[in-house]
N, C-alpha and C positions, 0 to 999 in steps of 0.2 A: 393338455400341455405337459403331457412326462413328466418326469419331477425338477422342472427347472422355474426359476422364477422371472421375469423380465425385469431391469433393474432402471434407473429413472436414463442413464445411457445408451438401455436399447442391448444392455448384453443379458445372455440366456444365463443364469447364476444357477449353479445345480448346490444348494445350501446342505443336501445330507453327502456330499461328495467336494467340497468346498476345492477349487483351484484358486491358489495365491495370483495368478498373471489374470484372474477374472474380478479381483477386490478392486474397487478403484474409493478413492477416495472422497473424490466429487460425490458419488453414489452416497457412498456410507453420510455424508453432511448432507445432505437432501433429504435424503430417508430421516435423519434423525431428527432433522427440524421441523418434520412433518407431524412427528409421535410425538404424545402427552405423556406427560409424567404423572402416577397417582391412578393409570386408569380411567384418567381424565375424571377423577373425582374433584381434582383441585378447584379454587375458588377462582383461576382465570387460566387460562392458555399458558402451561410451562414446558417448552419439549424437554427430549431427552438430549438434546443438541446444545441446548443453555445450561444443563444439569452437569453436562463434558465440560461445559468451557469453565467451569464454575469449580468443578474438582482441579481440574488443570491449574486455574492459577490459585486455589488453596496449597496446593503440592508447592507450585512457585511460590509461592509468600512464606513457605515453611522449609524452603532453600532445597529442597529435594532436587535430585540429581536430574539434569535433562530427562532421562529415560524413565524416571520414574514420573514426571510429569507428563509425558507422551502418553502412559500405559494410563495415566488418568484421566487424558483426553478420549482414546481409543477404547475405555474399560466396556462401553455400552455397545461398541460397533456392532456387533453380534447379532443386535436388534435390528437394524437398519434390513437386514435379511431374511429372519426370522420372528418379526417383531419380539412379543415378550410375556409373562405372563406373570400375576400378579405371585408374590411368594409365597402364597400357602397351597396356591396349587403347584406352581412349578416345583415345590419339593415331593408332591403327592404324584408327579409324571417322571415316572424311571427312566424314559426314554428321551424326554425332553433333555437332560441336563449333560448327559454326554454329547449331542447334538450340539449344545449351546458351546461347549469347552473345546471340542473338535475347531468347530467355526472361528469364535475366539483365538485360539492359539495359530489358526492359518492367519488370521487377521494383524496378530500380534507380529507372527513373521514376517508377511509381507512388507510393513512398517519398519524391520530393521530392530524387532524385540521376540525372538525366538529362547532366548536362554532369560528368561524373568524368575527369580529365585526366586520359593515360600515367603522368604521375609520381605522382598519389592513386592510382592503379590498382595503379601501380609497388609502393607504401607495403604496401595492402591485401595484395599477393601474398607482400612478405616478412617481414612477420608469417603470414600463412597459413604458409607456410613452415616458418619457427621454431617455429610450435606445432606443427607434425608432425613435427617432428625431436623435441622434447622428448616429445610425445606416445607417440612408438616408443620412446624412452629407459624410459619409465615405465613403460607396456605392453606390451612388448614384449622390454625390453631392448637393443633393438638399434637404434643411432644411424644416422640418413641419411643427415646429410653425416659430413666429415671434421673441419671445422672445428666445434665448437657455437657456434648462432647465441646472443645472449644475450637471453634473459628477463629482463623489468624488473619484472616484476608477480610475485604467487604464486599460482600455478594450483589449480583442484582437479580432479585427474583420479582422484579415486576414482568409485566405483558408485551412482549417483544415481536415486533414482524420476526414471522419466519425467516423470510431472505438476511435481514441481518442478522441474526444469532449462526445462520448457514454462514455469510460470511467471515464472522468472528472467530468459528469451527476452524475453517479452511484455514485463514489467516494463523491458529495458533499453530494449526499442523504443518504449517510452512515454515513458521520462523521456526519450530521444535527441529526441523527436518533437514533447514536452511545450510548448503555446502556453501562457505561463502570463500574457499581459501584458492587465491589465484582468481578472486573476480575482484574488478574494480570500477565505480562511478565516477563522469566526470559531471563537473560543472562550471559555466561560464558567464561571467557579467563583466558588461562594459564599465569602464573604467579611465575618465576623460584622456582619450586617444589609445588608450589600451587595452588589455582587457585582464580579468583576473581569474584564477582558472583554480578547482578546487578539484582532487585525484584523494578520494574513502575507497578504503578496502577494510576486510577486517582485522589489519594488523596495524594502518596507518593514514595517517591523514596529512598531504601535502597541500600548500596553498604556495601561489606562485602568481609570479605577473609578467604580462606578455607583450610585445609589440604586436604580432599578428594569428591570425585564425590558425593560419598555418603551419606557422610556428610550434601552438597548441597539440595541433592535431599531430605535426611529426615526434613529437613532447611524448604523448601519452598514444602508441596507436593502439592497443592491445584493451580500451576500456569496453567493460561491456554498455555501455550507455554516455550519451554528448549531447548533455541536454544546456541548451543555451537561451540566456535572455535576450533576444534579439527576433524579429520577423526572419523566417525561413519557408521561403514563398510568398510570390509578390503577387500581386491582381495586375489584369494589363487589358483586363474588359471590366464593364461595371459588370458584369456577369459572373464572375470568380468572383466564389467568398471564399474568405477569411473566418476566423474563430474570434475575433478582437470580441464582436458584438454582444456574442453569447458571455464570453468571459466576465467582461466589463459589467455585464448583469449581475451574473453571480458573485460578484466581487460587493454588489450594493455603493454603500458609499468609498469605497476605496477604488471605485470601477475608472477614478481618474487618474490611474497608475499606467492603465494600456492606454498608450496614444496611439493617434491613428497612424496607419501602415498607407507609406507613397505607393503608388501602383511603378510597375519598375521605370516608364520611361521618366518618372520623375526623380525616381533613385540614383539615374544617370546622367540628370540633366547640368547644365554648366553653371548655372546658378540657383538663386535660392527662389529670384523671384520665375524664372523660370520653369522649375519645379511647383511653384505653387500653377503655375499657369498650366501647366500638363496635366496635373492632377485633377483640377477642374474639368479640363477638356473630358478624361479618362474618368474617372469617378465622379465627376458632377460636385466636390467640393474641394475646397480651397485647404491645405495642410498650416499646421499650428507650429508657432516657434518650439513647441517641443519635437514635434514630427521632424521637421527641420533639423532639429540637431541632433539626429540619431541618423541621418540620413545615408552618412559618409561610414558608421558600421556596418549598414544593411548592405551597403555598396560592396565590402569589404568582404562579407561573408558570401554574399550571393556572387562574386566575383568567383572567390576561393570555391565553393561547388559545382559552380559552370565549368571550372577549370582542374578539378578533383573528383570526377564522375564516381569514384570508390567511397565518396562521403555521403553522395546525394541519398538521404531519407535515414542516412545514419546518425547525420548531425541535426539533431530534432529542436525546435522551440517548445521554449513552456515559460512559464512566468513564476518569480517567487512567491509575489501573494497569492497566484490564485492556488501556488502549493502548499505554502503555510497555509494554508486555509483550508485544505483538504488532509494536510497532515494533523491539524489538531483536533480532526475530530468533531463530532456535534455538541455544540453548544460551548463553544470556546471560544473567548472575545480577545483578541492578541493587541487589539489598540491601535496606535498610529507608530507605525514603527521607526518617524523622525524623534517620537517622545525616549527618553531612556526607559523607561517601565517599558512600553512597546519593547526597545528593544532587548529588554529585558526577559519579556516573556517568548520572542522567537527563537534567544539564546537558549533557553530552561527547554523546548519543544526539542531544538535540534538533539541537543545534550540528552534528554530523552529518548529520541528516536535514535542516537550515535553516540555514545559515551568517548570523549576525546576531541569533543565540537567546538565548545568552550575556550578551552586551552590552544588548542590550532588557531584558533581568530584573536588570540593575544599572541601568539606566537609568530604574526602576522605582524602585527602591531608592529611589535618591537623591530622587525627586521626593517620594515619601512621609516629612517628618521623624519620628525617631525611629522608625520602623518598619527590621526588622531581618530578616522573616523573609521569604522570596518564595514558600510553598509553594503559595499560589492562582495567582499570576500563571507561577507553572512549571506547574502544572497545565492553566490555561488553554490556555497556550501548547502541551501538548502534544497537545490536542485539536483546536486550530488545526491543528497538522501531523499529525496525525492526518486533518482534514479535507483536507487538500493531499494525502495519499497516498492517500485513498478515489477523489479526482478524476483520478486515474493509474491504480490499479489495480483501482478497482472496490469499490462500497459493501456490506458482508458483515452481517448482523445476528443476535443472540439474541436467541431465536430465528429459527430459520430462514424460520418461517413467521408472522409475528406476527400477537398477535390482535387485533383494538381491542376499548377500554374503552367506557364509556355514551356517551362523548362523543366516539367515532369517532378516537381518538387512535390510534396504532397504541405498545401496551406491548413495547418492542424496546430493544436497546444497539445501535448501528452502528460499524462497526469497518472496517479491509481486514487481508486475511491476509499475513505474507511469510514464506517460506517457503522463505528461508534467509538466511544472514548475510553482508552487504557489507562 
């Protein structure tokens, strides 16, 4: 094999001749969630992937500049290539260390950190530092220096799946990297005969309310994501599924949030009990007073894409809880979101996830006299940021493989995964 290496991508990486257009990033968080910290002396599985993510947000917790928190995500890349060698012989290999700094500083380029001063460098190495001193404290036991450096942030050095500490990697190099200027998310919830329509960008946050889809869409055309609470694709054989069933699972006891979705001739039919009679005939069961009163949206919307073929698979479904539920991360109980605590704790997530989330859903408030309650326009809003972390991490859907309906829609929720708690 010449002197190239193959890399988890499938590209030929020549490491003593390093080209920037061959670093990819996928690579380098792969590779480094694969590698042991310690030489693998430690007392369980620590990559050098969770050691990145772990400097990066010490940097963050101690307000350092974006780029200096990059360069402490990226400080190990070099490995992912080259693996590594333990420091008293890498100082005893002459050859190694210019090797390692060549690589490095292609690596640091590629990323958009070509000019790193002594003194950012300086920063970068005594956080590296500090978390290897705390690091051998943990696992090890046994302290490096004399003095403990001090940690600002709170670490997680327990035993972590690969794939999520890989994800957590990606996930930081993405918001660190994030162009967000001239994108915007929409989101939309019904709102008895209306709808409410929430427009995040990263300078502003609009909340509005609509008579129609249409409306909406001529409203905002330019968003990068239309993700709506509403069925978008209808069943019209018992043979087309839907994502209700899978959702409704993963949702546990809140799974009675998704009601069930008409198959279309019932969506279309002239009354109520008639729709309930189509629906049997077509799906073999009878529709719920709540199915029923959602009827005349889904009518509305699939009307509006029948007849807007430039929206079809642009204006997507997805559900709030089953997004609050993936935006907070593992092991986070948000409650019942009729409780005020409930809605207390989806407010503090958004705010979280969008600083300026808070204030827009009072800002709401107020514009609406006598209204009292923000459940749509919080929902909205969290399908907005839902749409803002699809465009970071990547867009996930139920099912996996979706199928389309008569009219080419694709029956799917789209969501992003996280896969662990910030």
């Amino acid at each position: 094999m010449s002197d190239y290496i193959l890399t988890h991508s499938k590209t030929k990486f020549y490491p003593l001749e390093p080209s920037e257009e061959d670093i990819s990033i996928e690579d380098i968080a792969h590779a480094l969630s694969m590698m042991t910290r310690g030489n693998g002396h430690l007392k369980h599985f620590y990559s050098v992937a969770q050691h990145s993510v772990n400097c990066f947000r010490e940097a963050q917790t101690r307000g350092c500049p974006g780029r200096i928190q990059l360069a402490c995500l990226l400080h190990d890349a070099s490995e992912s290539y080259i693996s590594d060698l333990t420091r008293p012989v890498k100082r005893n290999m002459t050859e190694y260390l210019p090797i390692e700094e060549r690589l490095q500083k292609a690596i640091y380029s590629r990323f958009g950190l070509p000019d790193l001063s002594d003194e950012e460098l300086g920063t970068v190495a005594e956080i590296d530092d500090t978390m290897l001193h705390h690091e051998f404290v943990e696992l090890m036991g046994v302290p490096i220096f004399e003095k403990e450096p001090e940690l600002l942030a709170e670490h997680d050095f327990s035993e972590r799946s690969m794939s999520s500490v890989r994800e957590e990697f990606l996930y930081a190099f993405k918001k660190l990297t994030w162009k967000g200027e001239g994108r915007s998310f929409l989101g939309i919830d019904g709102c008895k005969g209306k709808w409410v329509a929430v427009r995040i960008s990263d300078s502003d946050i609009e909340v509005g309310k609509f008579d129609t889809i249409g409306e909406i869409c001529s409203s905002y055309p330019d968003c990068e994501s239309y993700l709506i609470d509403i069925p978008v694709g209808l069943p019209e054989y018992s043979e087309h599924l839907r994502p209700d069933a899978a959702v409704r699972k993963a949702l546990g006891r809140k799974g009675s949030t998704i009601f069930g979705v008409p198959c279309r001739q019932a969506v279309y039919a002239e009354s109520h009990e008639a729709a309930k009679a189509l629906n049997k005939e077509v799906l073999g069961k009878s529709l719920s007073f709540q199915s029923l009163g959602i009827t005349r949206a889904i009518r509305q919307v699939d009307e509006f894409l029948e007849g807007s073929p430039e929206w079809k698979n642009r204006l997507l479904e997805s559900h709030p809880e089953f997004c609050f539920l993936k935006l907070s991360g593992i092991g986070t109980e948000l409650g019942d979101k009729k409780t005020d605590e409930g809605k207390k704790r989806r407010l503090e997530l958004l705010e979280k996830r969008f600083p300026g989330a808070e204030a827009a859903v009072d800002r709401f408030l107020a514009q609406v006299p006598g209204r009292k309650k923000a459940d749509d326009a919080v929902d909205a809003l969290c399908l907005a940021v839902m749409g803002r972390e699809m465009a970071i991490r990547g867009k996930k859907t139920v099912p996996e493989k979706p199928m389309e309906d008569g009219r080419g829609l694709l029956m799917q929720m789209v969501y992003t995964e996280i896969l662990y708690s910030e």
